[in-house]
BAKETOR-478825 format. One record per atom (N, C-alpha, C): x, y, z; residue in one letter; residue number from 1; atom name. Coordinates in nm, 2 decimals. Example, Ala and Ser with C-alpha at 12.3 -4.5 7.8 and 13.67 -1.06 7.14 Angstrom:
// BAKETOR-478825
east = 1.32 north = -0.57 up = 0.78 aa = A i = 1 at = N
east = 1.23 north = -0.45 up = 0.78 aa = A i = 1 at = CA
east = 1.32 north = -0.33 up = 0.78 aa = A i = 1 at = C
east = 1.28 north = -0.22 up = 0.71 aa = S i = 2 at = N
east = 1.37 north = -0.11 up = 0.71 aa = S i = 2 at = CA
east = 1.29 north = 0.00 up = 0.79 aa = S i = 2 at = C
This chain:
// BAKETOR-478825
east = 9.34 north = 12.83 up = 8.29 aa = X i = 1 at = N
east = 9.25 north = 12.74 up = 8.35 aa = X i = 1 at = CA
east = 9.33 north = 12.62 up = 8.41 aa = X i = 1 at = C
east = 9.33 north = 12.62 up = 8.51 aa = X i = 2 at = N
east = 9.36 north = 12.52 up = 8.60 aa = X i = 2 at = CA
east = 9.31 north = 12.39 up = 8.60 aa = X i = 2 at = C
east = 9.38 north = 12.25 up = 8.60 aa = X i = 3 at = N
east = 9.36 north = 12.11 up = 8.54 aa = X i = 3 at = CA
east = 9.25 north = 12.05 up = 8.67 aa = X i = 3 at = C
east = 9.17 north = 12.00 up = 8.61 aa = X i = 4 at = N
east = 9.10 north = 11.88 up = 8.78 aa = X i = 4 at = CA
east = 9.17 north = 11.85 up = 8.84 aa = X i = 4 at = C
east = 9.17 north = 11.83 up = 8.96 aa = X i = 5 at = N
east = 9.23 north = 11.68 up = 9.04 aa = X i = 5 at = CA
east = 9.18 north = 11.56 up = 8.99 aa = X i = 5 at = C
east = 9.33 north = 11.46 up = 9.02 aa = X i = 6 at = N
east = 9.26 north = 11.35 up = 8.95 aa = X i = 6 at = CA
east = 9.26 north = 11.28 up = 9.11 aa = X i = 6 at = C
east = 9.22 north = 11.15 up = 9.09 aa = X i = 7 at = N
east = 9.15 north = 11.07 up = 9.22 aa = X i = 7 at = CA
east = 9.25 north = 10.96 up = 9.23 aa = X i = 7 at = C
east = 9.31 north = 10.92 up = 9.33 aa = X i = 8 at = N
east = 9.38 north = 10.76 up = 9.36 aa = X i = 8 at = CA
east = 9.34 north = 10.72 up = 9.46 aa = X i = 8 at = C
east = 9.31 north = 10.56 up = 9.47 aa = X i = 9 at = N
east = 9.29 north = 10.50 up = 9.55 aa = X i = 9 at = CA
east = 9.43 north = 10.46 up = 9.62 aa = X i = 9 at = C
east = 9.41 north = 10.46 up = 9.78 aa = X i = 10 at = N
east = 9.56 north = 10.42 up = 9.85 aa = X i = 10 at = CA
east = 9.50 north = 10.31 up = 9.93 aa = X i = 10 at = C
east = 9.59 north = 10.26 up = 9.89 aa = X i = 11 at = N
east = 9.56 north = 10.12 up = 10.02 aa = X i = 11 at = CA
east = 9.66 north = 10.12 up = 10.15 aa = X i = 11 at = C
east = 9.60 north = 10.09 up = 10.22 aa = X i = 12 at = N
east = 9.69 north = 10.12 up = 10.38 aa = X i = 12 at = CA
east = 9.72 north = 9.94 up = 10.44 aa = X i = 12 at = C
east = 9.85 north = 9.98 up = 10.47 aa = X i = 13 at = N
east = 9.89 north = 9.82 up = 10.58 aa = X i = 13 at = CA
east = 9.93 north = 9.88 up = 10.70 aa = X i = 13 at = C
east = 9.93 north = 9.82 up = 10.81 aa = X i = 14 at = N
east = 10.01 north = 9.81 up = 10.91 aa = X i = 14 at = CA
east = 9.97 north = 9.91 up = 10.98 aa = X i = 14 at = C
east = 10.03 north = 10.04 up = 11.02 aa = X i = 15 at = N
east = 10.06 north = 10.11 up = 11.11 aa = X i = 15 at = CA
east = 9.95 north = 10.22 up = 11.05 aa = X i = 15 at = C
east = 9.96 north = 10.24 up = 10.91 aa = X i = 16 at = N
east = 9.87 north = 10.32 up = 10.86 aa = X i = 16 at = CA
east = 9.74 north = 10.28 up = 10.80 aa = X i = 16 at = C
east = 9.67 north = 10.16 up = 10.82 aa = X i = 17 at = N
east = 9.55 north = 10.10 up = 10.83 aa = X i = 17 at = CA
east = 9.54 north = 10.12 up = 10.99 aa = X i = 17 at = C
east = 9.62 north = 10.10 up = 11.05 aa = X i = 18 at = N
east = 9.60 north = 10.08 up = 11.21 aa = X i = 18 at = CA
east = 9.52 north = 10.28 up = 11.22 aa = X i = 18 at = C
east = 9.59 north = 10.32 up = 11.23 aa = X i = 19 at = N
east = 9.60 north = 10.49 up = 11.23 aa = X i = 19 at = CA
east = 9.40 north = 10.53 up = 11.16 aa = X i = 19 at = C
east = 9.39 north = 10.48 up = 11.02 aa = X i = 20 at = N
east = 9.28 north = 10.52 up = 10.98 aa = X i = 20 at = CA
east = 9.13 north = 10.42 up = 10.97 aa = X i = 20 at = C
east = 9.18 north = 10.31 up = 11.05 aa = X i = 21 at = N
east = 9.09 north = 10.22 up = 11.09 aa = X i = 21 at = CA
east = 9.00 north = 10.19 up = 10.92 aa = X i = 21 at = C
east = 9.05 north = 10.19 up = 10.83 aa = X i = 22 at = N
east = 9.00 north = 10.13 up = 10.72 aa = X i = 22 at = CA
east = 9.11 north = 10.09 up = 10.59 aa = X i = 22 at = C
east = 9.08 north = 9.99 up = 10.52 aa = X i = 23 at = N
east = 9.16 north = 9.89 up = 10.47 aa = X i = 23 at = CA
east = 9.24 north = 10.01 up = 10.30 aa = X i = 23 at = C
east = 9.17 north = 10.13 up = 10.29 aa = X i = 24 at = N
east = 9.17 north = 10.21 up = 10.14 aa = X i = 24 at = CA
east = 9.12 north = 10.36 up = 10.17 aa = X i = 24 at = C
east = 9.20 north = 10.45 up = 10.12 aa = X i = 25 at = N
east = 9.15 north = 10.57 up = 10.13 aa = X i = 25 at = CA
east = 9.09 north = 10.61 up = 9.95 aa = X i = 25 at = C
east = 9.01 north = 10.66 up = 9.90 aa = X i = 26 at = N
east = 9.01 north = 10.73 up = 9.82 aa = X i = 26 at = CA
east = 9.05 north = 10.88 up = 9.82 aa = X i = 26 at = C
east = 9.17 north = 10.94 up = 9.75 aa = X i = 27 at = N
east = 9.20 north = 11.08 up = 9.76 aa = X i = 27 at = CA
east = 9.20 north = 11.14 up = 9.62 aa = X i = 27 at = C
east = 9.19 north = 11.31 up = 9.68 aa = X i = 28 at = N
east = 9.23 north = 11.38 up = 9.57 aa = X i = 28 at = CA
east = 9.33 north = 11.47 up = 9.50 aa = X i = 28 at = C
east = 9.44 north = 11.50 up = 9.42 aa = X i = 29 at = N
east = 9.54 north = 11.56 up = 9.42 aa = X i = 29 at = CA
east = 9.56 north = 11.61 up = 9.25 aa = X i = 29 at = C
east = 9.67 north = 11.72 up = 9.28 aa = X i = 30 at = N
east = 9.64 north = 11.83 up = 9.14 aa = X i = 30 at = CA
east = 9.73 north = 11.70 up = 9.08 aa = X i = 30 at = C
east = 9.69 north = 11.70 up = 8.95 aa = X i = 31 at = N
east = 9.78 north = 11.65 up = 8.80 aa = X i = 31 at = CA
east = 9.96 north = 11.66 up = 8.84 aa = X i = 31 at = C
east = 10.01 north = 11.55 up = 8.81 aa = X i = 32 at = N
east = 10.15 north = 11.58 up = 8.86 aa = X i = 32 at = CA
east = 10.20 north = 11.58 up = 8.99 aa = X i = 32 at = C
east = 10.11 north = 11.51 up = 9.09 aa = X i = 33 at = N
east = 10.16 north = 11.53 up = 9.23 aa = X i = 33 at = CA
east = 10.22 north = 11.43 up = 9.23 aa = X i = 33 at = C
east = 10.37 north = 11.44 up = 9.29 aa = X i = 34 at = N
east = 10.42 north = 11.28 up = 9.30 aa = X i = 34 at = CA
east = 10.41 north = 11.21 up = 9.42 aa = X i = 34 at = C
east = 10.44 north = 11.09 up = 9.41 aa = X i = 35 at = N
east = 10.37 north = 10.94 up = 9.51 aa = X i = 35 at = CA
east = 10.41 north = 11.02 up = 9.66 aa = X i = 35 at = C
east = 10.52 north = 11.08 up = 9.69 aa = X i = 36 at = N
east = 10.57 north = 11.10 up = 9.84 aa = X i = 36 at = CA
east = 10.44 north = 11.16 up = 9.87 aa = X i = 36 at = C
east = 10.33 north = 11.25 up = 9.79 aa = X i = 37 at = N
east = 10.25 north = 11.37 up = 9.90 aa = X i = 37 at = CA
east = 10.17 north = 11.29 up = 9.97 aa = X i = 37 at = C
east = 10.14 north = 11.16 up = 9.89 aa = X i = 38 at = N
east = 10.01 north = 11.09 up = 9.97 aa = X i = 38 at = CA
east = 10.06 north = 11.06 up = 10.12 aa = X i = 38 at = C
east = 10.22 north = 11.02 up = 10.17 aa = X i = 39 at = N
east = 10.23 north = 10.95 up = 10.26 aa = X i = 39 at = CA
east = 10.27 north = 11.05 up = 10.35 aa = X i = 39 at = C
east = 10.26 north = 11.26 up = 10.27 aa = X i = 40 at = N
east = 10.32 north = 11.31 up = 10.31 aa = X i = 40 at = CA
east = 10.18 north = 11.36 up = 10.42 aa = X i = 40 at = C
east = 10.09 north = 11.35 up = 10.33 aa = X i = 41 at = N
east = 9.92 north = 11.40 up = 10.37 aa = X i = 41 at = CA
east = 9.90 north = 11.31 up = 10.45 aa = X i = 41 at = C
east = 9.89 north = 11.17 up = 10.48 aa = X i = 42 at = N
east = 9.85 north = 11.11 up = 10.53 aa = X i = 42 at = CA
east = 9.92 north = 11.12 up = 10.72 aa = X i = 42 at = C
east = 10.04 north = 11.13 up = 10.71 aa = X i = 43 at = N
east = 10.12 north = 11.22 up = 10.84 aa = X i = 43 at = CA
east = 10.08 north = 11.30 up = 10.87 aa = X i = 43 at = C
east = 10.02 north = 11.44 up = 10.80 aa = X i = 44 at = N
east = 9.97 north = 11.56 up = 10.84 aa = X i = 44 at = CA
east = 9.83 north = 11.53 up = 10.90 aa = X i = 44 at = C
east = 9.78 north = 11.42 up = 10.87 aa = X i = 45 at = N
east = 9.66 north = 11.38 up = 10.91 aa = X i = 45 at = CA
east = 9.64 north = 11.31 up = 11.07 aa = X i = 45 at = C
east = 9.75 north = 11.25 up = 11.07 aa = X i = 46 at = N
east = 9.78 north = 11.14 up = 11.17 aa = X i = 46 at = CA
east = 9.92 north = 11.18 up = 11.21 aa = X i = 46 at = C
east = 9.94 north = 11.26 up = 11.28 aa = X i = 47 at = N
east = 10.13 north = 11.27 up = 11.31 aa = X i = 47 at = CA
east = 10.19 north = 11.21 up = 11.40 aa = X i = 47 at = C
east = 10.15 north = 11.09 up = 11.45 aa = X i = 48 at = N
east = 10.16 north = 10.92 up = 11.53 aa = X i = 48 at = CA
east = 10.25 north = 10.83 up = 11.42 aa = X i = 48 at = C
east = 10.22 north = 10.90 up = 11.29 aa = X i = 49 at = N
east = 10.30 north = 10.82 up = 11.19 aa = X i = 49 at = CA
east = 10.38 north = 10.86 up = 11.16 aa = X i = 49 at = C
east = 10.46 north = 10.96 up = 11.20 aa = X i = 50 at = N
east = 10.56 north = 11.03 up = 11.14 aa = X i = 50 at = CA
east = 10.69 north = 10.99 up = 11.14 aa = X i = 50 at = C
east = 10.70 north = 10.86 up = 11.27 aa = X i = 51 at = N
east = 10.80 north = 10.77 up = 11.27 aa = X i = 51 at = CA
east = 10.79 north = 10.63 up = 11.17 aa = X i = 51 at = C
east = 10.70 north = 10.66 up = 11.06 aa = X i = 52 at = N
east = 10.71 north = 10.56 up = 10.96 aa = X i = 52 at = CA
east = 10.78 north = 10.68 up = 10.79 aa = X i = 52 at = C
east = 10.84 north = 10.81 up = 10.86 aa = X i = 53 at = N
east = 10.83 north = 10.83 up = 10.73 aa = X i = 53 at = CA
east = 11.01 north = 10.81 up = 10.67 aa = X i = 53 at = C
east = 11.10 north = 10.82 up = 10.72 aa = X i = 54 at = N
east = 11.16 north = 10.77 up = 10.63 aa = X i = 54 at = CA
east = 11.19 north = 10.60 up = 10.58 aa = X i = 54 at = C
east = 11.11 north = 10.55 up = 10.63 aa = X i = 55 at = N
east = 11.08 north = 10.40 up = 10.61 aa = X i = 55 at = CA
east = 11.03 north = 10.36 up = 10.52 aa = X i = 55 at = C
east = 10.90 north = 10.42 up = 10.48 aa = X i = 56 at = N
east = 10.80 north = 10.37 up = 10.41 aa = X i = 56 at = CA
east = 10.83 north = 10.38 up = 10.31 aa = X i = 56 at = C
east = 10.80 north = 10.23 up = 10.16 aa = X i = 57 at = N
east = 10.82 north = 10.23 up = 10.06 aa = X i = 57 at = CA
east = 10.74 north = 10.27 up = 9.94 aa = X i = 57 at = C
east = 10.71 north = 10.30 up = 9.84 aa = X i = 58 at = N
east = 10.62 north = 10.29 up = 9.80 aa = X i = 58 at = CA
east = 10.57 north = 10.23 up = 9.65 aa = X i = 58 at = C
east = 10.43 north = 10.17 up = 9.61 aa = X i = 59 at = N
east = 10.39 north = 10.14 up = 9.49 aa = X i = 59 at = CA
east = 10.29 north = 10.19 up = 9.46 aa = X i = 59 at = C
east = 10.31 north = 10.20 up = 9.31 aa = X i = 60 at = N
east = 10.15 north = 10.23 up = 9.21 aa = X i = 60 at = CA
east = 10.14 north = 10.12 up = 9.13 aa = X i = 60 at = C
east = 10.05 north = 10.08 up = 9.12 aa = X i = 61 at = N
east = 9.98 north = 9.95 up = 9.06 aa = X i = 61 at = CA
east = 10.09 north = 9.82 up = 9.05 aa = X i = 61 at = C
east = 10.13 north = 9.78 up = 9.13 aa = X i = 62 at = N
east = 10.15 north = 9.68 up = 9.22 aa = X i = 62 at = CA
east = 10.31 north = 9.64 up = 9.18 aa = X i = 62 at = C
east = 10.38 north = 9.77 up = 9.16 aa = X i = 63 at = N
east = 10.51 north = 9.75 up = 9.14 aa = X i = 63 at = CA
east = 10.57 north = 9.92 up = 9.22 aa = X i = 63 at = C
east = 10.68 north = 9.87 up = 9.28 aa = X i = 64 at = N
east = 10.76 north = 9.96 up = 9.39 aa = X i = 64 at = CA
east = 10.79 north = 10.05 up = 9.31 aa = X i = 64 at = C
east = 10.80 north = 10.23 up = 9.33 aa = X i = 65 at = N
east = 10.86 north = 10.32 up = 9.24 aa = X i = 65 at = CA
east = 10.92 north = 10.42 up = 9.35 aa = X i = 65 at = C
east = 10.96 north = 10.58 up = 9.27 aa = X i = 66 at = N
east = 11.07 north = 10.63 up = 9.32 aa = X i = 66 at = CA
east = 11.00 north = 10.72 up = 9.42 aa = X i = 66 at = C
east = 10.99 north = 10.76 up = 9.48 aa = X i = 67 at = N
east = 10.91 north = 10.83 up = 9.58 aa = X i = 67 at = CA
east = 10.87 north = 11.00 up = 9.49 aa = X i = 67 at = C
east = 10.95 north = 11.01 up = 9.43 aa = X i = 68 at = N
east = 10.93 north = 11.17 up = 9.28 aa = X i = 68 at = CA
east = 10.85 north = 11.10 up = 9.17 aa = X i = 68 at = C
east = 10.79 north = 10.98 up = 9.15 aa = X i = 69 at = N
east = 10.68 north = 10.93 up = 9.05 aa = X i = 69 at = CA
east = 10.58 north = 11.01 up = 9.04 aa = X i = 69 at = C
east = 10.53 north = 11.06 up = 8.96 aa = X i = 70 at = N
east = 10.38 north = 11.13 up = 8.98 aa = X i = 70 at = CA
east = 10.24 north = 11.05 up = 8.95 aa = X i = 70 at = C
east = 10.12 north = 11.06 up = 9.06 aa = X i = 71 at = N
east = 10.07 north = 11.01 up = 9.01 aa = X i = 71 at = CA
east = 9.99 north = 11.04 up = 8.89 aa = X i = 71 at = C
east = 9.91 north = 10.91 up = 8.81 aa = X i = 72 at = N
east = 9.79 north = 10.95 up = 8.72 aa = X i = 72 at = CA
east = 9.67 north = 10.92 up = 8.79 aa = X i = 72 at = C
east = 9.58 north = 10.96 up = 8.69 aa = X i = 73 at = N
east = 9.43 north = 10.94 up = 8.72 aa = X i = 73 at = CA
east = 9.37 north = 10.78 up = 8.79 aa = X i = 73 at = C
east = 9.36 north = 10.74 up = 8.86 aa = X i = 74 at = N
east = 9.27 north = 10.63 up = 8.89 aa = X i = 74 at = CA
east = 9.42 north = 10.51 up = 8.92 aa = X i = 74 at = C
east = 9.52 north = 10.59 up = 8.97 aa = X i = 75 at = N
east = 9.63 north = 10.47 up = 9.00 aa = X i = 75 at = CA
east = 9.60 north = 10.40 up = 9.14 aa = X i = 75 at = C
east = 9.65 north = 10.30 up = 9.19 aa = X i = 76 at = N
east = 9.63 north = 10.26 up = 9.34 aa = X i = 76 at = CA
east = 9.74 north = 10.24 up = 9.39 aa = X i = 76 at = C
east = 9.78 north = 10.29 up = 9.47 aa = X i = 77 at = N
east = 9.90 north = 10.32 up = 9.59 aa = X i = 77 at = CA
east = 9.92 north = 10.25 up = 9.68 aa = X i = 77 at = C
east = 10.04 north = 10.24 up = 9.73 aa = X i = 78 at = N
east = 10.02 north = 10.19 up = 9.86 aa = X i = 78 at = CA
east = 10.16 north = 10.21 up = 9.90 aa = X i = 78 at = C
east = 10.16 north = 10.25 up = 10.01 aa = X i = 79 at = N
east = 10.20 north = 10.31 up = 10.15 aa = X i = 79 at = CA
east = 10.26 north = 10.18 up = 10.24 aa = X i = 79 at = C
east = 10.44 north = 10.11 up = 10.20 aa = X i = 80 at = N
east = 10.43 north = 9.98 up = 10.27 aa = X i = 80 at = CA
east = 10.54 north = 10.00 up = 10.35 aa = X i = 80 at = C
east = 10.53 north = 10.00 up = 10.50 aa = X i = 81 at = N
east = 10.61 north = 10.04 up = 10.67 aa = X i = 81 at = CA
east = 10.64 north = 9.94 up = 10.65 aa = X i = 81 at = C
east = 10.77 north = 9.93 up = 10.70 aa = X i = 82 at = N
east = 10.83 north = 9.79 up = 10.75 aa = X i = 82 at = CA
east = 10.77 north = 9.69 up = 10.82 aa = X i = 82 at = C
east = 10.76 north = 9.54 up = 10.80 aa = X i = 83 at = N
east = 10.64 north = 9.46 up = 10.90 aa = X i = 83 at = CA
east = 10.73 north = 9.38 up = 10.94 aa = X i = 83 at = C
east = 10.65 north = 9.29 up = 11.02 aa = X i = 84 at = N
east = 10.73 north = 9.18 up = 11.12 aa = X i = 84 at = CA
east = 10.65 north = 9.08 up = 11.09 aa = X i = 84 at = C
east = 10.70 north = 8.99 up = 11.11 aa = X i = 85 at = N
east = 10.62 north = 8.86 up = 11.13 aa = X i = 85 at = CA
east = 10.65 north = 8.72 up = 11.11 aa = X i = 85 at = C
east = 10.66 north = 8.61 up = 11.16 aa = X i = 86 at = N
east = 10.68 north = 8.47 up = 11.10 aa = X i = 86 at = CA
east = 10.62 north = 8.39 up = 11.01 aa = X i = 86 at = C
């Protein structure tokens, strides 16, 4: 028997808020998927971003991890491209 998917919220900046014209995705993924598939899905979704992928850093609950992290149930993500600004 095969486990649920669990659910994460991802929050999007920059280039990938720009891309999905909304501020959070809610997604779904099997037990054990690590942090890279969200930004990997999110590319396959939008492939305009593909020039953000070896850039992009990433966090689960509001501290930077290794891109092989897996996530848990109900973590919040985020997907952070390099920015500019003064």
């Amino acid at each position: 028997m095969s486990e649920p998917p669990i659910s994460v919220t991802v929050k999007l900046f920059a280039a990938y808020q720009e891309a999905y014209g909304v501020p959070e995705l809610v997604l779904e993924f099997p037990p054990g998927t690590p942090v890279v598939a969200v930004r990997d899905r999110l590319i396959a979704e939008h492939p305009e971003l593909d020039c953000w992928r070896d850039i992009t850093r990433f966090g689960i609950n509001l501290d930077f991890v290794d891109p092989q992290t897996p996530l848990q149930p109900g973590d919040e993500v985020v997907l952070i491209p390099p920015v500019s600004g003064g």
